[in-house]
Each structure stands twice: as C-alpha cells, then as structure tokens.
N, C-alpha and C positions, 0 to 999 in steps of 0.2 A: 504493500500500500504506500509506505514513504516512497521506494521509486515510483511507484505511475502518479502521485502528490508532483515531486521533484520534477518529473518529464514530462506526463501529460500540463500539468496548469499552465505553464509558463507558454507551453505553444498557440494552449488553448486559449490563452490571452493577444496574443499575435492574430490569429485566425479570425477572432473577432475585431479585432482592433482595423485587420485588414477588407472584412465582410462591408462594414459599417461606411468605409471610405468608399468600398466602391459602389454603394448603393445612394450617398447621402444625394451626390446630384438628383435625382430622383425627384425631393424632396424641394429642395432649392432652385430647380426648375423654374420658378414662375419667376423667382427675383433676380436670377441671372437674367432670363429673358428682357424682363423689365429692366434693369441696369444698365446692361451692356446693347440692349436692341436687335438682338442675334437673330435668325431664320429657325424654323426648326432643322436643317441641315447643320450649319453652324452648331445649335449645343448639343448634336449628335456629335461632330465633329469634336468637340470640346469635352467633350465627357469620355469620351472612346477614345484619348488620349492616353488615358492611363491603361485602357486595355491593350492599346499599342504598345507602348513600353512594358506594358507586364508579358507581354507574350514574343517579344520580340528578343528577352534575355530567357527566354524559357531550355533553349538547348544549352548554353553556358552556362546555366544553373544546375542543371543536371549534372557536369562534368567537375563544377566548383564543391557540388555537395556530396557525393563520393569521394573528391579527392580531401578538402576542408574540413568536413563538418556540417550536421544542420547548426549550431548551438554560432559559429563565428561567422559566418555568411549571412543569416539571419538577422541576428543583431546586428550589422554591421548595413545590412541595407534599409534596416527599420529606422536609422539616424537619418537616414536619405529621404525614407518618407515623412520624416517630422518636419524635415527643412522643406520637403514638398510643401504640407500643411501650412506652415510659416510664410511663406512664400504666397499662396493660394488666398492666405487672409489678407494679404494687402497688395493683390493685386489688381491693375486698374484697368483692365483691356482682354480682349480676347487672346489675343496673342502672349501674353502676363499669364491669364489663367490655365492656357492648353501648355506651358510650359510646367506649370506646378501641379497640373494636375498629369502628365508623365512624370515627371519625378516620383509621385505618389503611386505611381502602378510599379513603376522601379523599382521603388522601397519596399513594398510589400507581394514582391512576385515569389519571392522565398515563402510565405507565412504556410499556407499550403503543404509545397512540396518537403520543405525543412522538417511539417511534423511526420508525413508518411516516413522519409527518409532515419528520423530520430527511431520511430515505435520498430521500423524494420530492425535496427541494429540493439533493440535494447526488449522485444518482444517478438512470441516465437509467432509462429506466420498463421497459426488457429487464430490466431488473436487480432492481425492486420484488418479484415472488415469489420470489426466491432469498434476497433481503437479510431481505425478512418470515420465511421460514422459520427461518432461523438466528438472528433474535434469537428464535424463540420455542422454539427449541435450548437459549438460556440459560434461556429459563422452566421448559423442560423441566429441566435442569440442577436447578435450584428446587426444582421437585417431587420428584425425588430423593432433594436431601438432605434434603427433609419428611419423607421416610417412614422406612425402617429407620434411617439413622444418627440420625434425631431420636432415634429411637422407645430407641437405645442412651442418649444425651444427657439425656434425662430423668430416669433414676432416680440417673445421678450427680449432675448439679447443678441439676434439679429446672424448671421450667415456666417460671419467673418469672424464675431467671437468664438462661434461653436470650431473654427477651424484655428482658432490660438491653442483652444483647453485640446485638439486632436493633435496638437506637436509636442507639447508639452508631453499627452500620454503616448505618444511616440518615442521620446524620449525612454520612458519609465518602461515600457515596455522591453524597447531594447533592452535593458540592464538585466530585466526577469530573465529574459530570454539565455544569457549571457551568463549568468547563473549556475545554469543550469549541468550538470553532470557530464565530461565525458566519456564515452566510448574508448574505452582502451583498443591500441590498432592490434591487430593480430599477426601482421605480414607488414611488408614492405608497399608504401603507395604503386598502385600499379601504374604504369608511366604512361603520360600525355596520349602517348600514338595508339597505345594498347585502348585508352577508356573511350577516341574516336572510333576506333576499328568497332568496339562494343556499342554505340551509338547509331553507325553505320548501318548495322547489322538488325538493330530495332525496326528501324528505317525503310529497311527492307525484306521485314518482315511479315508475312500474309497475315497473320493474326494480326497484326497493331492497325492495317490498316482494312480491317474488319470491322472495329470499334471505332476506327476513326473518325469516318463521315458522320454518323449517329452524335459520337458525343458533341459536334463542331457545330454542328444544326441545331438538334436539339438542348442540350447543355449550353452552347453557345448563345443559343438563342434564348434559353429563359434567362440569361447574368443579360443580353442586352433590356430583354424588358423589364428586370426586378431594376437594374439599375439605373435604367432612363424613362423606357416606353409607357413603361405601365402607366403613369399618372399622367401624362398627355393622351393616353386610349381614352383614360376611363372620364374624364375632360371632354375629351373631344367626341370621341364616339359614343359615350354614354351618358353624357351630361352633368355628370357630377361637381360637384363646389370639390375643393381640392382635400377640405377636410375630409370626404366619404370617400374621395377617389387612395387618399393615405391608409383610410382606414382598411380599403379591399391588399395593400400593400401589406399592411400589419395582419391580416387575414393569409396571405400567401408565405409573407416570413412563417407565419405559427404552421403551416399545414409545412412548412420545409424542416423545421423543428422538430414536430413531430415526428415526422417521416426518418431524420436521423436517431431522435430518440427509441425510438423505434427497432431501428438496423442497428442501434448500439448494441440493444440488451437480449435480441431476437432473432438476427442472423443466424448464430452457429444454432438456436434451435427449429432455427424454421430450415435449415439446409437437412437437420437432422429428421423431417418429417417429408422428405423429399419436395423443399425449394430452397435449390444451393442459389447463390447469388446472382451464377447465370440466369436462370429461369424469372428470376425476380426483376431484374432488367430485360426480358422482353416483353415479361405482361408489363410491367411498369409503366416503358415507354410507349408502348401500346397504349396505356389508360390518360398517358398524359395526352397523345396527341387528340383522343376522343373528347376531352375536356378544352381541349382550345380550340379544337371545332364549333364547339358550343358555345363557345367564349365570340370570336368571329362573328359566328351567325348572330350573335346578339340575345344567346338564350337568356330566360331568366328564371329564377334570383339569379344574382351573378354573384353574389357574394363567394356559396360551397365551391364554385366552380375555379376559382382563384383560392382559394385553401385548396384545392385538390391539385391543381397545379405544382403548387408549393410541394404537397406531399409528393408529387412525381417525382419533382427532380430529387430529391433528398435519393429515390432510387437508382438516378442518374447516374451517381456520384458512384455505385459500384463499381462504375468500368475499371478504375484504378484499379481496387484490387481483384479484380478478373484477372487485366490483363496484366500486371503485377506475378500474377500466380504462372507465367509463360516464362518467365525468366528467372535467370540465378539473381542469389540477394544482391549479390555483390550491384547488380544491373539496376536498382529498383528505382535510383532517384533520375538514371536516364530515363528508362520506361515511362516514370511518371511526369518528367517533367517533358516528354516528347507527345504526349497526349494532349498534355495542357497546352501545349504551345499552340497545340489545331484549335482546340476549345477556346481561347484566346484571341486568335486569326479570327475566329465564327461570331466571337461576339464583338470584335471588333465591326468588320463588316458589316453586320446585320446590325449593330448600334449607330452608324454614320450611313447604309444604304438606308434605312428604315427612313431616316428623316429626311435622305435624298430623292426618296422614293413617293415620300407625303408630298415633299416642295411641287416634284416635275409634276404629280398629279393634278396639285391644287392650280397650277400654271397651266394645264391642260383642258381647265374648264370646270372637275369635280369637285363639288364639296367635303370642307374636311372630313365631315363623317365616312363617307365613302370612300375617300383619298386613303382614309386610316382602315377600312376595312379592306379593300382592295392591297394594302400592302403586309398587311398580317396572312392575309387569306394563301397570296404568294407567299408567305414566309411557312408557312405554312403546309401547302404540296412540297416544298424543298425536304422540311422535317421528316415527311412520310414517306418520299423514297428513302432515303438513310436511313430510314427504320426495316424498310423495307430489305436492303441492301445486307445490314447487320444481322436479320430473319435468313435469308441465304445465305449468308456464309455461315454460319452458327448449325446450319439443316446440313450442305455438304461435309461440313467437318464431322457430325455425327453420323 
C-alpha cells in the first residue's frame, strides 16, 4: 500500500492536473471569443495548439522514458507547463495565447505516458489495466472540475487568474512528481540505435496499426469535443445558455469517471467471467458511436446521452493496454507513446477541421445549427469505419 501511496498519487496528480488544462478552453470559450474576436476556426486553431505540441513530442517521449525515467522527464516538462500557464495568463493576442497554450501541451505530454510507463516497471502486468484505468479516474476527476465548477470560477475571479493559481500548481506538482521513488536499473541502458530499431519495429507492426485508426477517430475525436466542441454544439445546435451547455460537460466528465472507476476495480473480474479487455473495447466503441448518432440527430433528453459518451471513452482508453500486452516490457513506453501520438494527430485535426468545417459551411449559405450538424454527422461516418476496420482485423486475427 505505501508503494502504490508513493507511485500511484503523485502521477495521479499530474494526470489531473494535465486533464483539467486540456479541457478548460472549453469553458473559456465565450471570453476568449469575446476578447480577442476570433472565428470559430481560429479558437479551434488556438486551442489545438497544445494538442499539436503534445502529440508532436509523442515518439521522443517514448524513447526519453525508457531510457530517463517516468519520475525526471515528467517533472521536468511539468515546469514547462507552469511557464505555459504563466505565460497564457497574461497574454494579449492570439498569436500570445497559441504560443502558451503549446507550451502547455508540451508540458504535460509526459502526464499520461510517464504513469503507464512508472506502474509497468514497479507492477506486474495482471495489474496494468486496472492501475491504467484509475489514473485516468484522476483525469477524469480533471475534466470535472473543467466544467461546471470552472464555469462558477470565472465570472468571480475571471480566466486569467484561474491560469496564475494553474502555474503555481504546476509548479507543486512537479516536485510531487519528483519525489517520487526510483526504479533501480537492472542492465545497462540499451543504446540510442537499439530503442529506434524497437520503435521502428512498433511502427511496422500489423497489430498497432489495427488499433490505430479506431483510437485516432474515435478517442481523438471525443478529447477534441470534451475539450473545445462540446459547449459550442450544445450552444449552437441545441440552444443552450452556457451554464446547461457546462452542465451536459460535467455530465460526460462523470459518465468518463465512472466508466474508469469502473475498469479500475472490474476489469480483471469481468475478463475472469469471459470479457477480457479486448471484447470490452469492441462493444464499447460500438455503444459509443450509437450514442453520438443520437447525439447528431438531435435525440432527446440529451442529457444520458452525453454521460454515456463519457462512459464510452473511459473504454477507449483500453487500447493501451491491449496493445501494450503485444510487446516486451522493456517496449511499453514506445508502444504507448506511439499510439498516443495518432490519438493526438486525430484530435488535433478534428479540433481545428471541426471549426474549419462550421466556418466554410456557414460561408456557404447554412445555418449554424446545420453547419454544426453536418460537420459532427461527417465526423462521424469517419469514427464508424475505424471501428469498422479495428472489427476486421480483431475477426482475421482470430
């Protein structure tokens, strides 16, 4: 118990710390808008900054946390995100804030991969989708407190304070993190050209890019809405005042929550009842994509259907350790940080085409609501082949 105290918290502080950053846009949406006078293209572009930078250090993270450490690579980028934070609160322009808000995806592109990487080397591998689901409990946690309590937080002490007190616990974070115990090495670091060759080899392997499309779509695509979209849909296409549009937010955080809490304490016994992890990720992403069918079309209530969202992806989140489980330990923080990097690429994209996509629309004649439904609806068919896609290979391999 003192170890998983000593290893697990400190991450799971990170994790959240790094969930909350990348969701708060979301929230803050309307007063950038109003501020700065952006397009919605623009605080796609601006917000998907940090999904750039986080996904664009994703292969040399991999190869820094095998050879480094999770515990000094982490800390050390989490300092980067605090000066992001720093940075982001007193900045005056668009071009200001798409700067500090890469630096913030920079900083916390480790938070993630650093904890998989830490549990692999300090917990035996029964243990990896239990330990993975709970810290992304705390992410869940994160997302959370992004939504309604931000959404309270902002009109008292305003955007720019809340991102002083997020450098400051940037700061404090690192140090946790930093803390924290290491991994005595076993062997001699294996060298530069050996952990490419290993890299390479992921790269080009039929299982990774089996999972691949799937999580880049769909995974991708829920961080771009929980991060940006959601609260301009439910605005725009549903009417909502921003407080009710926050509150379906704080509804999809808790059904992601859940859905981890969940796979924390339930995995090894639901695999033991025959549904191992694989099977749990193709109904999974199966049930999500029928819920954002729903969502599109404009079903209602819409409330369950956005907590059910939430609970999907928390399933999502298995593929790590799937496809984790195809490789030796040694491989595990390439594997996972070479997944992320496509899931990254996808929210990227789909966080800056999404609002590229509403612009050309609305310039083409259609009203926002249909601008916004016509570009979810495409976003959409995309999800459902890659689901489709990851259902065949998963059939031939058996």
């Amino acid at each position: 118990m003192n170890l998983w105290l000593r290893v697990f918290l400190p991450f799971a502080a990170g994790y959240y710390f790094s969930y909350f950053l990348r969701n708060v846009n979301a929230v803050i949406a309307p007063e950038l808008t109003r501020e700065l006078g952006v397009s919605a293209a623009d605080l796609g572009l601006l917000t998907s900054a940090y999904l750039l930078a986080f996904g664009a250090v994703q292969l040399p993270l991999g190869l820094a946390l095998d050879r480094y450490g999770p515990r000094r690579v982490e800390a050390f980028l989490l300092l980067i995100a605090a000066a992001g934070c720093a940075l982001f609160a007193t900045g005056a322009s668009l071009t200001q804030l798409a700067i500090a808000r890469a630096l913030i995806g920079l900083g916390v592109s480790a938070c993630l991969m650093a904890s998989f990487k830490s549990f692999s080397q300090w917990f035996g591998v029964e243990r990896q989708a239990s330990l993975n689901a709970a810290i992304m409990a705390a992410g869940g946690l994160g997302a959370l407190t992004a939504s309604t309590p931000l959404s309270w937080a902002i009109p008292q002490f305003g955007w720019r304070a809340v991102f002083v007190a997020l450098a400051v616990s940037g700061v404090l974070v690192a140090g946790g993190i930093f803390s924290t115990p290491d991994k005595p090495a076993s062997a001699q670091p294996e060298p530069l050209r050996s952990q490419i060759a290993g890299l390479a080899a992921i790269l080009a392997s039929r299982v990774f890019w089996r999972y691949a499309p799937q999580s880049t779509l769909i995974v991708g695509g829920f961080m771009a809405l929980q991060g940006l979209w959601a609260v301009p849909w439910l605005m725009n296409f549903s009417g909502l005042p921003r407080s009710a549009a926050a509150h379906h937010l704080l509804l999809m955080g808790s059904g992601m929550l859940a859905g981890f809490l969940a796979l924390a304490f339930g995995v090894a016994l639901l695999a033991r009842h025959g549904a191992p992890p694989l099977r749990l990720l193709q109904v999974g992403m199966g049930l999500g994509l029928l819920a954002t069918l729903l969502i599109v079309l404009g079903a209602e209530p819409s409330e369950p259907l956005w907590f059910i969202l939430g609970l999907v992806f928390s399933v999502g989140n298995l593929t790590y350790a799937v496809l984790q489980s195809h490789y030796a330990a040694a491989l595990a923080g390439r594997a996972n940080t070479a997944l992320n990097l496509l899931v990254f690429v996808g929210a990227f994209g789909i966080q800056w085409g999404f609002g590229a996509a509403v612009d050309a629309l609305q310039a083409g004649g259609y009203a926002p609501r249909a601008a916004y439904q016509i570009t979810f609806g495409g976003l959409l068919a995309l999800q459902a082949m890659s689901w489709l896609w990851f259902l065949g290979g998963v059939r031939n391999r058996e």
